[in-house]
Phi, psi and omega in degrees: 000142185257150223278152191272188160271179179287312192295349162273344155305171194271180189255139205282171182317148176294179187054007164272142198209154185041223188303107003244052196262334177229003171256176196209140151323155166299153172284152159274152152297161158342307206225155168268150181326006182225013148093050132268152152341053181336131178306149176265150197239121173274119165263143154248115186280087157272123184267122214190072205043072212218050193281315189292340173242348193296351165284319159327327187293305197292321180296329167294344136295302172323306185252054179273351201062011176280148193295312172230116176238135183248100182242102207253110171257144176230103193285171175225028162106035199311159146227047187226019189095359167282001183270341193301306200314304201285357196250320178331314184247009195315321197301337178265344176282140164325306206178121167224158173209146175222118164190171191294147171208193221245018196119171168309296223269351148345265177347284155331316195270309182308319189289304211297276177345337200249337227270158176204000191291127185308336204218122193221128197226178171217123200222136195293197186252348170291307214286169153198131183274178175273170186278169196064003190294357154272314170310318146331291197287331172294338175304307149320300193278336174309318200297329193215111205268329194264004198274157186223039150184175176186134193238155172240187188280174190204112153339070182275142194252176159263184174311327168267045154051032167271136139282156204204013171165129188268114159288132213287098187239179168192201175312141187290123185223116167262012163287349184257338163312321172300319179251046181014036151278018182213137190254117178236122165270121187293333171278349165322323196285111204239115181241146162299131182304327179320303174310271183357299199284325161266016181256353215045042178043181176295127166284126199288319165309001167256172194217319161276318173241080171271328187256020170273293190321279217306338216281295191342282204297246234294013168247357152262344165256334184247114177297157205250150202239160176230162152222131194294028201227153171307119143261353182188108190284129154233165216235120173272107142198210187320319194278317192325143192270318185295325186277321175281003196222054170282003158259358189297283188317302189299336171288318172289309192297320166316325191268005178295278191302316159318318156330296204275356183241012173277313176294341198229079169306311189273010153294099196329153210277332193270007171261289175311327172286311161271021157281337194296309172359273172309313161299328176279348175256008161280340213277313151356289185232051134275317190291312196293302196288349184256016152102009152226120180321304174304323189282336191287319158277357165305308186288321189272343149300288152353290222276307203274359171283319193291318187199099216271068153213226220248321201292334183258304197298328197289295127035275201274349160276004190272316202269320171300315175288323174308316166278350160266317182314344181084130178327281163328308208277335187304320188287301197313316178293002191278288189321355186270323179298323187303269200328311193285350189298312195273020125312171190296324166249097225255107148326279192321297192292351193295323176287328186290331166287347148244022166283342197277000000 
């Protein structure tokens, strides 16, 4: 299906304005300059009482302008008004459903099964891409045959669709994915179906970090491609699972990384001490944010025990004093934190220069 116009779409809620509510992507042509077909790109949408953004989700795909678009929603059974949202536009969608299911990565895996596109992505109902973001990432991956994936910088927006912070990516390195020092915002991420289908689609047994599992298996089999341009906001709050449930999240990535030196036995032992290091003071400060304290210095004991040297202590005695002062007193203390910044001596960068 070639992507509809804005003016063929229903007309959006009042006061909604610019991007992707009265604007639209440039059209692609039909064919690429050397007269080929453009791959067809499957999206899949999972859904779950998310009636305040999922219309933002669906124009921001409907209106990339792209030439073959496969576009797939899958609900899990809203009762909050997303089915209305979602019957609104059914005519351009591929294929929907709203019934009870087993979770995200269920859900996904049910869209991705149904998916027929050579290039297959997934962007949650919260989410949204930027314009041309299909256009870009298919561009790519024709261009470069050997890549099974390919991600762009990416956006965290609030609840009112602001944006409020560019996340810090680049080029793909997965030793710094393992130690979750490198950031990919998971709707950026545009995969070969192919990649997928040989990673073994999503693990269902995960429920928070499904897609740091999918980047790991494909980025130890393919290589992985970057683009230096926006594609795609995602949206942080309150309800969001990675911000209420960050030690939950922070336990899958551990049990991610266990995995992953179970299947690769001949990875040297000091590559292994520090990611767990490291995984163990993020799982650290999943605790401190969500307010417990006793557990977050239990972890952070952990992460300098896996690797008792400055790059692990410094981190966690900087996270260690934050927990004792407590959540409440650390914010009171930030403006106070500004003003010294513009001294000689920055605390803060100092320890973070040995996180790295």
């Amino acid at each position: 299906m070639r992507c509809p116009t804005l003016t063929e779409l229903p007309p959006p809620p009042p006061g909604k304005t610019g991007w992707p509510w009265t604007e639209e992507s440039r059209r692609v042509p039909e064919t690429t300059p050397d007269g080929r077909p453009w791959p067809r790109v499957s999206i899949v949408t999972p859904s779950y009482n998310q009636a305040r953004f999922i219309e933002e989700t669906l124009r921001s795909v409907l209106l990339q302008g792209y030439p073959d678009l496969e576009y797939i929603i899958i609900d899990g059974g809203s009762t909050d008004g997303s089915v209305e949202v979602i019957r609104r536009y059914e005519k351009w969608l591929t294929f929907w459903v709203s019934e009870p299911d087993r979770g995200q990565a269920h859900a996904i895996n049910k869209g991705f099964s149904r998916a027929t596109g050579e290039i297959v992505a997934w962007i949650n109902s919260d989410d949204f891409y930027c314009r041309e973001a299909l256009h870009r990432a298919s561009q790519f991956l024709m261009k470069n045959s050997e890549v099974g994936m390919v991600y762009g910088r990416g956006y965290y927006v609030n609840e009112y669709g602001k944006i409020w912070r560019l996340a810090a990516t680049g080029p793909f390195d997965l030793s710094k994915v393992l130690c979750r020092d490198h950031e990919i915002v998971q709707p950026t991420a545009f995969m070969r179906r192919a990649a997928v289908q040989k990673a073994g689609m999503m693990d269902e047994t995960l429920h928070y970090a499904i897609d740091d599992d999918l980047w790991i298996k494909i980025g130890a089999a393919y290589r992985v491609g970057f683009i230096p341009a926006g594609l795609a906001c995602a949206r942080e709050h309150s309800n969001a699972k990675t911000v209420a449930q960050a030690p939950e999240h922070m336990e899958e990535e551990r049990l991610i990384r266990e995995r992953y030196f179970s299947n690769n036995p001949d990875l040297s032992g000091s590559s292994k001490s520090r990611i767990f290091s490291r995984i163990f003071f993020w799982k650290a400060y999943g605790y401190f944010f969500s307010g417990q304290m006793r557990e977050s210095r239990r972890w952070l004991r952990r992460s300098v025990a896996a690797r008792p040297s400055w790059d692990s202590a410094g981190p966690a005695a900087y996270l260690f004093l934050k927990t004792l002062l407590g959540r409440r007193l650390v914010k009171r203390l930030r403006p106070m934190s500004r003003k010294i910044r513009g001294g000689r001596m920055n605390l803060s960068r100092f320890f973070r220069k040995g996180a790295r």
